[in-house]
Backbone as CSV, one residue per row, in Angstrom:
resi,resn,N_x,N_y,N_z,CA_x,CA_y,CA_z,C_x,C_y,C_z
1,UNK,49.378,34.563,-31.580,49.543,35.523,-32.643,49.755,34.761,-33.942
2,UNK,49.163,34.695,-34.919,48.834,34.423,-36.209,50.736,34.459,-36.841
3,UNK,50.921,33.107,-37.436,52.246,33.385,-37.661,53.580,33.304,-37.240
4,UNK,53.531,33.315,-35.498,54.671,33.204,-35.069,55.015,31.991,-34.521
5,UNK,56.171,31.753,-34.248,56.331,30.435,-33.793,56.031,30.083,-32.244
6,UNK,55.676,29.061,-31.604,55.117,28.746,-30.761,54.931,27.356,-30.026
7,UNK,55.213,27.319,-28.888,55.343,25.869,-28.610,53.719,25.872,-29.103
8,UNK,53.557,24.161,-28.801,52.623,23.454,-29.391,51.120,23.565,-27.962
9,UNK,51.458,24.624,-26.987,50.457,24.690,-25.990,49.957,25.990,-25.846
10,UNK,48.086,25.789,-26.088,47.596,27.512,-26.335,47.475,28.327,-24.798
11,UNK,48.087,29.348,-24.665,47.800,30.084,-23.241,46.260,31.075,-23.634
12,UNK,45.461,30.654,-22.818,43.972,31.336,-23.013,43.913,32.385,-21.743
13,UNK,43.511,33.008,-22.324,43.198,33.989,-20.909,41.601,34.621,-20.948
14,UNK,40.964,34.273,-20.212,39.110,34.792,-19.619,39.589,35.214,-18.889
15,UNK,38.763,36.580,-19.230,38.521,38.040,-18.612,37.577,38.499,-18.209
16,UNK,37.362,39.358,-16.453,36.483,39.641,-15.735,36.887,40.093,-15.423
17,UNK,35.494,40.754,-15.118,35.456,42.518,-14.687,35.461,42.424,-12.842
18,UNK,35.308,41.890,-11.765,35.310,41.864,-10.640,35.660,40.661,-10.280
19,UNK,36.234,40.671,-8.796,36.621,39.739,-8.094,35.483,38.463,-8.053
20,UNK,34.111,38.876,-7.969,33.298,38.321,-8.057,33.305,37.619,-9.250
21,UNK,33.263,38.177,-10.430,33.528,37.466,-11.273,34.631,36.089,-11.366
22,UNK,35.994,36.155,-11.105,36.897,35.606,-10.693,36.475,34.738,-10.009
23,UNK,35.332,34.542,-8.837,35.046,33.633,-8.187,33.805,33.088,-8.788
24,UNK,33.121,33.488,-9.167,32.064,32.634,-10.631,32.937,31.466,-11.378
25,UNK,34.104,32.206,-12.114,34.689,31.289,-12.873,35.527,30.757,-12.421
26,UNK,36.160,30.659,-11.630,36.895,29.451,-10.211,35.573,28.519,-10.311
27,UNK,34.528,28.785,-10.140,33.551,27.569,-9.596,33.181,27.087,-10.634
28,UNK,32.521,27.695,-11.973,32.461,27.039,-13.003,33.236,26.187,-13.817
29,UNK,34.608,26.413,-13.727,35.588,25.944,-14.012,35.741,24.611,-13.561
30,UNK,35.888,24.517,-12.221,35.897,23.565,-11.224,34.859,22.511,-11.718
31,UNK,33.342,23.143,-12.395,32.402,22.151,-12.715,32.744,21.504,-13.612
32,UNK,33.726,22.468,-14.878,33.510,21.179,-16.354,34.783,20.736,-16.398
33,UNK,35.502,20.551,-15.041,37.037,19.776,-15.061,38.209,20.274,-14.281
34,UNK,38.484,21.844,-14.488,39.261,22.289,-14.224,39.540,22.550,-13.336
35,UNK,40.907,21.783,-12.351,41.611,22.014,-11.283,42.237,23.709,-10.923
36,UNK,41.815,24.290,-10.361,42.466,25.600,-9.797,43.561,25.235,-9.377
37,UNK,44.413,25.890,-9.776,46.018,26.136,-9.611,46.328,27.519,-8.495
38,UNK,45.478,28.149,-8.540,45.729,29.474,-7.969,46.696,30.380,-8.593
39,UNK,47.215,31.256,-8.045,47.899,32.381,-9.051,49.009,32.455,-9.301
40,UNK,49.654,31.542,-8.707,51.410,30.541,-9.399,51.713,32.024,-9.368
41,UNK,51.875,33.322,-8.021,52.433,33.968,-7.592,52.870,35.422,-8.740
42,UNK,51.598,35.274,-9.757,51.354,36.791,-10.398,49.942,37.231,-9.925
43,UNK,49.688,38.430,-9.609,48.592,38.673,-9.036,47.390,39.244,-9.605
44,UNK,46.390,38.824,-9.878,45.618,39.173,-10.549,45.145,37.995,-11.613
45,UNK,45.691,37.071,-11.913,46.065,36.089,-12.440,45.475,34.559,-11.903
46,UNK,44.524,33.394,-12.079,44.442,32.820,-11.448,44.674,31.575,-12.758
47,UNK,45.345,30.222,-11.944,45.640,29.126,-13.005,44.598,28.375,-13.228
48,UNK,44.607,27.578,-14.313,43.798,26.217,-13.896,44.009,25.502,-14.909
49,UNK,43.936,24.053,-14.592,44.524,22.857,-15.391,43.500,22.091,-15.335
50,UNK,43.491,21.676,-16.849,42.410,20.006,-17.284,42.721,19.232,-16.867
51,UNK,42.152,18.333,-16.471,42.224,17.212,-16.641,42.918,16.279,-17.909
52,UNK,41.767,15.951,-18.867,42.074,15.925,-20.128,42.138,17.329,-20.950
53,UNK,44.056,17.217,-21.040,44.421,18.437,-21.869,44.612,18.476,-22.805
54,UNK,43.458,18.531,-24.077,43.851,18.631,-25.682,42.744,19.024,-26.334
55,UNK,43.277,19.817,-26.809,44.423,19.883,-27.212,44.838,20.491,-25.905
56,UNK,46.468,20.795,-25.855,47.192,21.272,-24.706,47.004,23.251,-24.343
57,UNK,47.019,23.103,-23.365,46.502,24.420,-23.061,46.466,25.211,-21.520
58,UNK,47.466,26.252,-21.399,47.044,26.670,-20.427,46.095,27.895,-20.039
59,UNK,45.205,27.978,-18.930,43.690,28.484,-19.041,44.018,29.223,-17.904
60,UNK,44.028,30.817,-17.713,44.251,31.848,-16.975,42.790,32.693,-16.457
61,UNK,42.560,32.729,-15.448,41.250,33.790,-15.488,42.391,35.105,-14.813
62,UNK,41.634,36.073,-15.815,42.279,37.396,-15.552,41.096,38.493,-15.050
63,UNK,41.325,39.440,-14.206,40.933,40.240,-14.038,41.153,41.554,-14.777
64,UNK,39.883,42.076,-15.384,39.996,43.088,-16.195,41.219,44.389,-15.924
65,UNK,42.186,44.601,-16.806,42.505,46.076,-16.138,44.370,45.183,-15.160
66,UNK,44.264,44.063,-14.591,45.246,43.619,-14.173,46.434,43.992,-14.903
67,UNK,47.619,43.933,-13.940,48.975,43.945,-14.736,49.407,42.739,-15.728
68,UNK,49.208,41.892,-14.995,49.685,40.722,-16.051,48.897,40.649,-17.236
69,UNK,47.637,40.980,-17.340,46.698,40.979,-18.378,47.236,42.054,-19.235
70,UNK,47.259,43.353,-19.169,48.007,44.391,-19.088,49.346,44.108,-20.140
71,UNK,50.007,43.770,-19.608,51.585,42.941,-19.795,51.354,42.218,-21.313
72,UNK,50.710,41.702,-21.175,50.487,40.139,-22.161,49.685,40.719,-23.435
73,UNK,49.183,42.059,-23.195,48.121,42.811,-24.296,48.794,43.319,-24.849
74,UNK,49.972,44.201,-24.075,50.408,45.402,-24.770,51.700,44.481,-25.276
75,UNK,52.408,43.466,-24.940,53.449,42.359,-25.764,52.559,42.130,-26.919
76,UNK,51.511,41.584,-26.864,50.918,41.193,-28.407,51.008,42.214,-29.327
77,UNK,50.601,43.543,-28.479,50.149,44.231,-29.563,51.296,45.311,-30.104
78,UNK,52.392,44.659,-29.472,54.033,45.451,-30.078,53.976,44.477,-30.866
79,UNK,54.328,43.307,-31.270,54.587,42.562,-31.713,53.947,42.715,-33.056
80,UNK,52.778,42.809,-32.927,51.907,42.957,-34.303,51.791,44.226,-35.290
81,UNK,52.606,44.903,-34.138,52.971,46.740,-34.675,54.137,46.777,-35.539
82,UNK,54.988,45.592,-34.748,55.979,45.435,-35.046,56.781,44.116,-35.782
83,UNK,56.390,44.118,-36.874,57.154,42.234,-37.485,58.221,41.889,-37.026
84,UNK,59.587,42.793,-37.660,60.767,42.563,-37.455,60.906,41.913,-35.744
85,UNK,60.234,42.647,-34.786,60.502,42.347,-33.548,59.884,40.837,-33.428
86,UNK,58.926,40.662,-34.341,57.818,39.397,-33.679,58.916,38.207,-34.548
87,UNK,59.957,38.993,-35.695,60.287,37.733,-36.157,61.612,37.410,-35.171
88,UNK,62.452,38.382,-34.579,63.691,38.403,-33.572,63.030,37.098,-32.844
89,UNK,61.856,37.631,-31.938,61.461,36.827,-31.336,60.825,35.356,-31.703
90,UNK,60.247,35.093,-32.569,60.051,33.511,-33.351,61.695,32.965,-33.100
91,UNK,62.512,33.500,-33.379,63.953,32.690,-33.400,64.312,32.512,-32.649
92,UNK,63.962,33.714,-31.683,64.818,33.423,-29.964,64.000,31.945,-29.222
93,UNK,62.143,32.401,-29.411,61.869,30.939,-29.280,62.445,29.668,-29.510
94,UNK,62.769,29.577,-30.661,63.040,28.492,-31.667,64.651,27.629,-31.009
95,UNK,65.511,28.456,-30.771,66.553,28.777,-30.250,66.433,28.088,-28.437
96,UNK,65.661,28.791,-27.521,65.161,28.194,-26.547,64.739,26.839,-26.449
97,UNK,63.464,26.738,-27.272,62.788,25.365,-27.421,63.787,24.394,-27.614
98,UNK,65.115,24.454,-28.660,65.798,23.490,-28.787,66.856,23.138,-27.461
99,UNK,67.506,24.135,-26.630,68.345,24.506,-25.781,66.850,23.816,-24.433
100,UNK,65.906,23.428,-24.178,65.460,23.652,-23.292,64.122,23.111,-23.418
101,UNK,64.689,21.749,-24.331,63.014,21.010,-24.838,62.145,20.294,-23.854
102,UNK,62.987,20.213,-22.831,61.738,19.481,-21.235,61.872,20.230,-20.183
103,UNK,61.935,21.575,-20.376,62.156,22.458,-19.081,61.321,23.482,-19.129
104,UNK,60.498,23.709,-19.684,59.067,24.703,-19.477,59.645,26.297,-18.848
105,UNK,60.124,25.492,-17.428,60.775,26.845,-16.848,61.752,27.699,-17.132
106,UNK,62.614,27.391,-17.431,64.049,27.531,-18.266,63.766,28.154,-19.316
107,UNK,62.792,27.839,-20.403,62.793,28.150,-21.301,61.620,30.046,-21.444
108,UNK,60.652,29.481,-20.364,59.691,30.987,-19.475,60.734,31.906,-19.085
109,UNK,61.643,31.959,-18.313,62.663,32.665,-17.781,63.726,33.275,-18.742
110,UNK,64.418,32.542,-19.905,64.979,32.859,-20.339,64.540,34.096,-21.727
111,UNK,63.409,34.222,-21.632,62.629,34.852,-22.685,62.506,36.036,-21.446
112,UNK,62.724,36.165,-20.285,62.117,37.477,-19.787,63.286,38.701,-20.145
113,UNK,64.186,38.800,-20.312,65.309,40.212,-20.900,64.707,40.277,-22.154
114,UNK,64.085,39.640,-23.111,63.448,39.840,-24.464,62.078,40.797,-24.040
115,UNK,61.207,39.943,-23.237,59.699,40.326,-23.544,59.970,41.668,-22.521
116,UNK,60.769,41.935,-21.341,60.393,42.861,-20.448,61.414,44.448,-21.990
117,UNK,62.213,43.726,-21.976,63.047,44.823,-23.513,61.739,45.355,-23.935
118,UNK,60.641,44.476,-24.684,59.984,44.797,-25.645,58.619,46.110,-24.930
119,UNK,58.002,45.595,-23.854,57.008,46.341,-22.771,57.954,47.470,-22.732
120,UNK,59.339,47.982,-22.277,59.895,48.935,-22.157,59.522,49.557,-23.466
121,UNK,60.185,49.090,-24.444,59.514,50.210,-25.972,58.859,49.961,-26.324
122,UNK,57.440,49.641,-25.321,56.134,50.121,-25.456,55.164,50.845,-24.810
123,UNK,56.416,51.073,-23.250,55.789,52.151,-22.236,55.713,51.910,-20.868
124,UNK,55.472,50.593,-21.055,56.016,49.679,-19.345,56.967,50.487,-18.535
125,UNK,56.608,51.190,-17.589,57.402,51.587,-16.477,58.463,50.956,-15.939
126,UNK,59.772,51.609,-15.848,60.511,50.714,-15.286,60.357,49.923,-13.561
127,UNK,59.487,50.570,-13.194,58.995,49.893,-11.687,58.721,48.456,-12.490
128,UNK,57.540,48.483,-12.971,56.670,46.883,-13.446,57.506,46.136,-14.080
129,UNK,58.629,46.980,-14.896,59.808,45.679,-14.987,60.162,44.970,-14.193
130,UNK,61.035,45.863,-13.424,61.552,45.054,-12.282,60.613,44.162,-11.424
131,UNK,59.312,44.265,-11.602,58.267,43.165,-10.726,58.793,42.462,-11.750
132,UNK,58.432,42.065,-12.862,58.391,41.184,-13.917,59.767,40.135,-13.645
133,UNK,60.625,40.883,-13.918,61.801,40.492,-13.634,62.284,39.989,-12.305
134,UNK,61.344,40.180,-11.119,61.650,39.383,-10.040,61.038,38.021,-9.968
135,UNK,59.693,38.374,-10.908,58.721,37.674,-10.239,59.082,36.315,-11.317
136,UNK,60.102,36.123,-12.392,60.664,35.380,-12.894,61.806,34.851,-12.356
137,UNK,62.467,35.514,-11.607,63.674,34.767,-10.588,65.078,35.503,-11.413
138,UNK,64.547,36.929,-12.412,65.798,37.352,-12.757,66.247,38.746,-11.774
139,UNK,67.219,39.345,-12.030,67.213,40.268,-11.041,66.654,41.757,-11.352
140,UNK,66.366,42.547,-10.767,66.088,43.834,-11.864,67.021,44.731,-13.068
């Protein structure tokens, strides 16, 4: 998002419309470098890592219509509805990043009572919270 603060690594997400698809780009992927990670246990969601990463970047194939895809659309697009919230959040980053500068995980986790807050006042069911919130290791 244009503006906000951000660690220094881009999360990309390619989008397809069928499983089939998903397995096109698993294989293509695979051709110009990229190690499959598999779905690091969100569903719908598949990983994959460079080799040579740079700039730095993590590379998601999503399935059209998925929750996590879903999730990650409708966060952007509060955010951009909403400044004040996108600036709360630049700080809470900022705040994290320093509290949690070699822990990737720590710092993913501790942002989930923010981002699952924000999906709630934007319509997120409280069921898909609580996935969210498990599937981060917090409780519901």
């Amino acid at each position: 998002m244009p503006g906000l603060a951000a660690k220094p690594v881009l999360d990309i997400d390619v989008i397809v419309g069928s499983q089939a698809g998903m397995l096109l780009a698993i294989k293509k992927l695979g051709e110009i470098g990229y190690a499959y990670r598999g779905n690091l246990g969100i569903e719908g969601r598949e990983a994959h890592r460079a080799e040579v990463n740079e700039p730095a970047h993590n590379l998601y194939v999503s399935r059209e219509g998925c929750d996590a895809l879903r999730d990650h659309l409708t966060f952007r697009d509060y955010l951009r509805a909403h400044p004040g919230t996108a600036v709360v959040y630049a700080d809470l980053k900022r705040a994290l990043a320093r509290r949690f500068p070699e822990d990737v995980d720590r710092y993913a986790v501790s942002k989930t009572d923010f981002v699952t807050n924000v999906l709630e006042m934007a319509g997120i069911s409280g069921a898909r919270i609580a996935h969210i919130r498990r599937e981060n290791g917090k409780n519901a």
